[in-house]
C-alpha positions as YAML, in Angstrom:
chain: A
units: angstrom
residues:
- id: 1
  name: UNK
  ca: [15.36, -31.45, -10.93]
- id: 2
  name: UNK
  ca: [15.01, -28.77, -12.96]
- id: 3
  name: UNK
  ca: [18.27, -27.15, -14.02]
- id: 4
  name: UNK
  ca: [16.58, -23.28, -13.13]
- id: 5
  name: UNK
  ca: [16.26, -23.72, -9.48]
- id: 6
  name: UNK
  ca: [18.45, -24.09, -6.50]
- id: 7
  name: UNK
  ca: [17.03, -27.19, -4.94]
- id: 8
  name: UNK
  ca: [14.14, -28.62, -5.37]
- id: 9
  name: UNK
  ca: [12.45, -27.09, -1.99]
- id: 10
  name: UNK
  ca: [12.67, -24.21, -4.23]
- id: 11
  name: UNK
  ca: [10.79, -25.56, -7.15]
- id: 12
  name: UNK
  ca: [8.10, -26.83, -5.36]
- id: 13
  name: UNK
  ca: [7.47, -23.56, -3.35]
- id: 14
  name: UNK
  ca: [7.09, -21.86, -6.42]
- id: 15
  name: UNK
  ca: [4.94, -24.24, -8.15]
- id: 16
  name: UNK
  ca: [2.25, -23.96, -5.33]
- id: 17
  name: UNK
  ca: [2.64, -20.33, -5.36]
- id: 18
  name: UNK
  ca: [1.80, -20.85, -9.12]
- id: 19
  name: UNK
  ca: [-0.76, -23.42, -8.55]
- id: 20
  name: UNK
  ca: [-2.42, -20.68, -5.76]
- id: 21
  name: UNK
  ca: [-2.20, -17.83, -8.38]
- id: 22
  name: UNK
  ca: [-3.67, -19.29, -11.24]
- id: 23
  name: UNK
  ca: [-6.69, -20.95, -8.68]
- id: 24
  name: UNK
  ca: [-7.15, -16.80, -7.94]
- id: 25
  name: UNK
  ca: [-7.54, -16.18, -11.35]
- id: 26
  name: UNK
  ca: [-9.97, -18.64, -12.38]
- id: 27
  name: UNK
  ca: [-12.18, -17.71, -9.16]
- id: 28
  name: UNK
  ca: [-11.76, -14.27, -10.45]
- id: 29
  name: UNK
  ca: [-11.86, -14.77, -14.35]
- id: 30
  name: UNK
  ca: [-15.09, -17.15, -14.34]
- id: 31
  name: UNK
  ca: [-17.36, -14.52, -12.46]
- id: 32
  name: UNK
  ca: [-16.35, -11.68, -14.03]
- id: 33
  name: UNK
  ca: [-16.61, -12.90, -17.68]
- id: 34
  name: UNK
  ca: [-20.26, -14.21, -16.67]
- id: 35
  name: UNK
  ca: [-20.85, -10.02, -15.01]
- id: 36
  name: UNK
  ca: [-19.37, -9.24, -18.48]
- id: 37
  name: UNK
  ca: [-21.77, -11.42, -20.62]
- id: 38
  name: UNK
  ca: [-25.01, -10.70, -18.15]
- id: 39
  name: UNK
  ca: [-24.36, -6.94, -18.89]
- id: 40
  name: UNK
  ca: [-23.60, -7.20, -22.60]
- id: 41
  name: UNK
  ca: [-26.85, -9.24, -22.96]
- id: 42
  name: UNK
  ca: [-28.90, -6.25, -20.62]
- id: 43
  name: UNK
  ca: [-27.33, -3.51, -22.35]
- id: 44
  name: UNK
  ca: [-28.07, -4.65, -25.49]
- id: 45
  name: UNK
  ca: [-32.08, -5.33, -24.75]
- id: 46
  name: UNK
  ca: [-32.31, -1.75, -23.22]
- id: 47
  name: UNK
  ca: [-30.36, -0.70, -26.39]
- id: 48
  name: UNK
  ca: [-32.81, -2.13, -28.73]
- id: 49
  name: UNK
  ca: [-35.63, -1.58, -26.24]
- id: 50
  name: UNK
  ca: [-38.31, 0.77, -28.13]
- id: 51
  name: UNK
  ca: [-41.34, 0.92, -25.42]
- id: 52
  name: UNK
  ca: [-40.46, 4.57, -24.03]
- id: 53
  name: UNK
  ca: [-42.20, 7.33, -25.79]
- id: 54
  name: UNK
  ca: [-40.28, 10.67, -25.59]
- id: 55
  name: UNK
  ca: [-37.28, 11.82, -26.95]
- id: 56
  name: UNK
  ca: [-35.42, 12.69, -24.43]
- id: 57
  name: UNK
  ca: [-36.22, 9.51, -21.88]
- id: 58
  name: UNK
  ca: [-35.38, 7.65, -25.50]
- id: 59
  name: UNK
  ca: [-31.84, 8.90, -25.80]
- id: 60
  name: UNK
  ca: [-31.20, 8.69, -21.87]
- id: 61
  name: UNK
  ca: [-32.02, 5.12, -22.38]
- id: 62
  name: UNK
  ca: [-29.67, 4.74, -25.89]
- id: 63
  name: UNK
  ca: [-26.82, 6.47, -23.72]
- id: 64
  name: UNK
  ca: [-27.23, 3.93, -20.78]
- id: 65
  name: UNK
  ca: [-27.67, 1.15, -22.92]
- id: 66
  name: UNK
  ca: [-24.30, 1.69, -25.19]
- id: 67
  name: UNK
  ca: [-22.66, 2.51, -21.69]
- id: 68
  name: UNK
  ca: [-23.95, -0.88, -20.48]
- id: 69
  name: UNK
  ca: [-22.89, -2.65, -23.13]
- id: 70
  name: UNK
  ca: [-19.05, -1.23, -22.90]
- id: 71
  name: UNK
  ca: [-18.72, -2.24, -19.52]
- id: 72
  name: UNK
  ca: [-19.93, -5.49, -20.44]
- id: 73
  name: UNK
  ca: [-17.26, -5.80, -23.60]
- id: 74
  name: UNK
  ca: [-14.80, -4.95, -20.42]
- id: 75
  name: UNK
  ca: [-15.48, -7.08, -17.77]
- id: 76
  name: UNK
  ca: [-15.30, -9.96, -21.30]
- id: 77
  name: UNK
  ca: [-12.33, -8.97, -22.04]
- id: 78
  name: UNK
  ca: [-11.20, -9.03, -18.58]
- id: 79
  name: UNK
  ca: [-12.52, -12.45, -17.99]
- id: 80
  name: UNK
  ca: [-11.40, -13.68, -20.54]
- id: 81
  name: UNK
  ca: [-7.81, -13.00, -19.96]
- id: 82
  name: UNK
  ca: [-7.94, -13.92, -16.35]
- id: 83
  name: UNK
  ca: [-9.03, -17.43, -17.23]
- id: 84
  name: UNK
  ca: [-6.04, -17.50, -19.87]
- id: 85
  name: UNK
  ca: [-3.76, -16.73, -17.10]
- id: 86
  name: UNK
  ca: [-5.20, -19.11, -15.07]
- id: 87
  name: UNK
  ca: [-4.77, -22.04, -17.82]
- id: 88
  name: UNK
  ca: [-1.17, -20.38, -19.46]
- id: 89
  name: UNK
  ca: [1.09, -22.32, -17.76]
- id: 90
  name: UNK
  ca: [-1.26, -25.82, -18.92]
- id: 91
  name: UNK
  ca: [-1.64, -24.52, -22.68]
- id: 92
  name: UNK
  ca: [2.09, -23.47, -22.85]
- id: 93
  name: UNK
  ca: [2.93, -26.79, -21.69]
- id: 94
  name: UNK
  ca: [1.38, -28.74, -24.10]
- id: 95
  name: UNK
  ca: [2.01, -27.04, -26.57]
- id: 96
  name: UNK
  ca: [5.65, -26.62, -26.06]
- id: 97
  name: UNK
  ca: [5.49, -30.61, -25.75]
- id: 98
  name: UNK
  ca: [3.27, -30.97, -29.20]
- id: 99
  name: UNK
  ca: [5.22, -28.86, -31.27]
- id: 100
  name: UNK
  ca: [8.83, -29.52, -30.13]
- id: 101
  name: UNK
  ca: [8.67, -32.98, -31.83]
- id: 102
  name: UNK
  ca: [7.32, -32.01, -35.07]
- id: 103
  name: UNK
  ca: [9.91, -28.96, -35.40]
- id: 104
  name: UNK
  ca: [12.51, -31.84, -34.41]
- id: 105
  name: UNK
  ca: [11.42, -34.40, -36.81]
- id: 106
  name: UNK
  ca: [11.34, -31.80, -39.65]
- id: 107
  name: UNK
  ca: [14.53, -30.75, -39.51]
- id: 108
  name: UNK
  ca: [15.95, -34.10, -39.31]
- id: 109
  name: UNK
  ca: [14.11, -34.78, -42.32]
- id: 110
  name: UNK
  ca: [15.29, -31.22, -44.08]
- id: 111
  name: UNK
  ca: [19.38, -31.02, -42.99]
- id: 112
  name: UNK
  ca: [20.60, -33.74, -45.16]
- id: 113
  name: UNK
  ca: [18.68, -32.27, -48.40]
- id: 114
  name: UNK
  ca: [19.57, -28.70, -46.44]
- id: 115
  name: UNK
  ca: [23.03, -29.44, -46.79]
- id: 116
  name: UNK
  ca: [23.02, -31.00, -50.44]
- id: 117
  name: UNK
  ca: [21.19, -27.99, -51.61]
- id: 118
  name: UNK
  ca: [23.94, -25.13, -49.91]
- id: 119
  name: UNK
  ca: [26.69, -27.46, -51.14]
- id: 120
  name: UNK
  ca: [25.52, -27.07, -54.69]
- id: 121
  name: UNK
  ca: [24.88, -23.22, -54.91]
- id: 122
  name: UNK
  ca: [28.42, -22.83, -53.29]
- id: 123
  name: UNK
  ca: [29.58, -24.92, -56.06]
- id: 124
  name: UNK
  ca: [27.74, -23.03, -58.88]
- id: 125
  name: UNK
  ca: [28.74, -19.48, -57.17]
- id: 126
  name: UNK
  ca: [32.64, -21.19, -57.24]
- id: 127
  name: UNK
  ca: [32.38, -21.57, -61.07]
- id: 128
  name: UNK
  ca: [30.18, -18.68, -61.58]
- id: 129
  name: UNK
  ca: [33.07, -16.15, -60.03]
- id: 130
  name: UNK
  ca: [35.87, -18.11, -61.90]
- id: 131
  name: UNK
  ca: [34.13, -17.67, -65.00]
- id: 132
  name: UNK
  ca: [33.82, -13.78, -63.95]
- id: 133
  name: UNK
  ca: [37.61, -13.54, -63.16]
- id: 134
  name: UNK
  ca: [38.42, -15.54, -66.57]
- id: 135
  name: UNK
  ca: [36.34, -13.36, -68.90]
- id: 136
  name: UNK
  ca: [37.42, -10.09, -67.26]
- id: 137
  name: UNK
  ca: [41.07, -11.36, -67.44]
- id: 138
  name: UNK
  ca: [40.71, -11.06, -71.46]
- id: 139
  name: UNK
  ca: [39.47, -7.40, -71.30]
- id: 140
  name: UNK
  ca: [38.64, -5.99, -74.43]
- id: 141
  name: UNK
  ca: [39.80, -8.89, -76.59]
- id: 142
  name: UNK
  ca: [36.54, -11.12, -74.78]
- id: 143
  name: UNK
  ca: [35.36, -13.51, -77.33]
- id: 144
  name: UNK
  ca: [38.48, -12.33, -79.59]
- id: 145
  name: UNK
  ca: [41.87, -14.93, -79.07]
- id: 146
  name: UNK
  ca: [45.26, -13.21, -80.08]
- id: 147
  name: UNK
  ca: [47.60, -15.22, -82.27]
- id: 148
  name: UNK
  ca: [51.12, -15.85, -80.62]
- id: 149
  name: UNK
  ca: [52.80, -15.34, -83.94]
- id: 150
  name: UNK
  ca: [51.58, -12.35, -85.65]
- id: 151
  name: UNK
  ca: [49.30, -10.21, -83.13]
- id: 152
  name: UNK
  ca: [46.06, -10.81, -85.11]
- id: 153
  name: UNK
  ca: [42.75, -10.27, -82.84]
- id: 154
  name: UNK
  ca: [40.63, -13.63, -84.07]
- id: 155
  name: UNK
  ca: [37.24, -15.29, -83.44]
- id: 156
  name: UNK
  ca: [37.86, -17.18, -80.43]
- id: 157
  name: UNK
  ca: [36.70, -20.30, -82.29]
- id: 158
  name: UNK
  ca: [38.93, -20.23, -84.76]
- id: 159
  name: UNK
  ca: [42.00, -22.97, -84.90]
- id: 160
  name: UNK
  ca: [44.44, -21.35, -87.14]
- id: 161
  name: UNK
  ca: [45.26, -17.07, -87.50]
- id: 162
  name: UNK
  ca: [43.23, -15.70, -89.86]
- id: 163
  name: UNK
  ca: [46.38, -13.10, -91.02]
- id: 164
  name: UNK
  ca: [49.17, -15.37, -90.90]
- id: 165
  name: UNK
  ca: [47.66, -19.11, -91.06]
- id: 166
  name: UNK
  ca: [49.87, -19.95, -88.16]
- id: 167
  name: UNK
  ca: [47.68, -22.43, -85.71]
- id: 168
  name: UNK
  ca: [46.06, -20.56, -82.45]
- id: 169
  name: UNK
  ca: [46.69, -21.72, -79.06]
- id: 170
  name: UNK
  ca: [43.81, -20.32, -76.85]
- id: 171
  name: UNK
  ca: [44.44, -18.87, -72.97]
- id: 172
  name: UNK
  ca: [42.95, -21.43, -70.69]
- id: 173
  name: UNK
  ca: [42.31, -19.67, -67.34]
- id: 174
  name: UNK
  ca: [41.58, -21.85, -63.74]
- id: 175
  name: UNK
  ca: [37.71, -22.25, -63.38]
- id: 176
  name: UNK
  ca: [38.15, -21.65, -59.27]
- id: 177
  name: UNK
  ca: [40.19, -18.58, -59.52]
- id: 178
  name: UNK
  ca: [40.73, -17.55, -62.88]
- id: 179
  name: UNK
  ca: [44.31, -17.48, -62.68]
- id: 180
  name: UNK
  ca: [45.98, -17.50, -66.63]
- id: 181
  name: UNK
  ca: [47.40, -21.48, -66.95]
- id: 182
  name: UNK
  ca: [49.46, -23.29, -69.53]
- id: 183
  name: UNK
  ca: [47.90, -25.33, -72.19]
- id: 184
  name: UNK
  ca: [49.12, -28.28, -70.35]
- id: 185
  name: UNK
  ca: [48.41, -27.68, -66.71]
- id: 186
  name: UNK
  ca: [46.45, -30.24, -65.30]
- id: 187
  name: UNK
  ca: [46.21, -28.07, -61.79]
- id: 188
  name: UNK
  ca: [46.08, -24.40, -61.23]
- id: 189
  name: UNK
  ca: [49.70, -23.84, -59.86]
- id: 190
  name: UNK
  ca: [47.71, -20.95, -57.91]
- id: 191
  name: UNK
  ca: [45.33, -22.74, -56.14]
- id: 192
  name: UNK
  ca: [45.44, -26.61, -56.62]
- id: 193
  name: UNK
  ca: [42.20, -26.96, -58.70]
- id: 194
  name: UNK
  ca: [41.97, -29.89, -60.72]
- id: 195
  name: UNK
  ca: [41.63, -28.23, -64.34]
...
């Protein structure tokens, strides 16, 4: 039973009544896309038909003939669609039941890579915004480490103070949230990272 419906009295009543409508439609569909064809085709010779000789019985017939042919690209059209109806419920079934596997089957074959993928940029956005937080935490003195003893602005690769000679112990800063850290901090007291 189908979870939609009531009962399944109900279901079946309205599966004839779909069965019935879509029989109407073909009866319907199939004659008047042939109507639709058979005009086309008639319009189209009496279009292109060049055995009258005067001008005006010429464009009487051109007029006719183009009008012909419309009702004929109509009564296609209409045809056309009536025998979709007829066959929608068919064609959406199968393909419902064609393509549902495939779209299952690929994304049990994409989640696991899916999920390595996210965790990674997550990751790299982590270290990216720590390393934002870090550098703006030294302001204007970025790339430039301050000695402890004397006050002296140095290159940030330097070991010892390039005024005093005293040795230079650089600012290490967490690489999850950029929180300042001691030399010897092995965690950031801030947020637990493992430094």
């Amino acid at each position: 039973m189908n979870g939609q419906y009531a009962n399944e009295e109900n279901h079946q009543k309205i599966k004839r009544k779909l069965k019935k409508s879509s029989k109407i439609c073909l009866a319907i569909g199939i004659p008047v896309l042939i109507a639709g064809i058979v005009l086309f085709i008639i319009g189209f010779l009496n279009f292109n038909s060049s055995s009258i000789s005067t001008a005006g019985s010429k464009m009487a017939m051109l007029a006719g003939g183009s009008f012909v042919i419309f009702i004929g690209f109509v009564l296609i059209a209409v045809g056309i669609y009536t025998t979709f109806f007829a066959h929608a419920r068919e064609i959406s079934s199968y393909t419902a039941s064609s393509i549902a596997p495939v779209i299952k089957d690929t994304a049990e074959y994409l989640a696991p890579t899916t999920n390595n993928v996210v965790k990674e940029i997550s990751e790299s956005v982590s270290e990216g915004i720590a390393k934002g937080k870090s550098s703006s935490n030294k302001g204007v003195n970025a790339g430039k480490v301050v000695c402890q003893n004397c006050g002296n602005k140095n290159e940030s690769t330097a070991k010892f103070c390039s005024n005093c000679g005293n040795a230079i112990t650089q600012d290490k800063f967490c690489t999850a949230c950029g929180t300042k850290l001691e030399n010897n901090d092995k965690f950031c007291p801030n947020c637990g990272q493992k430094q």
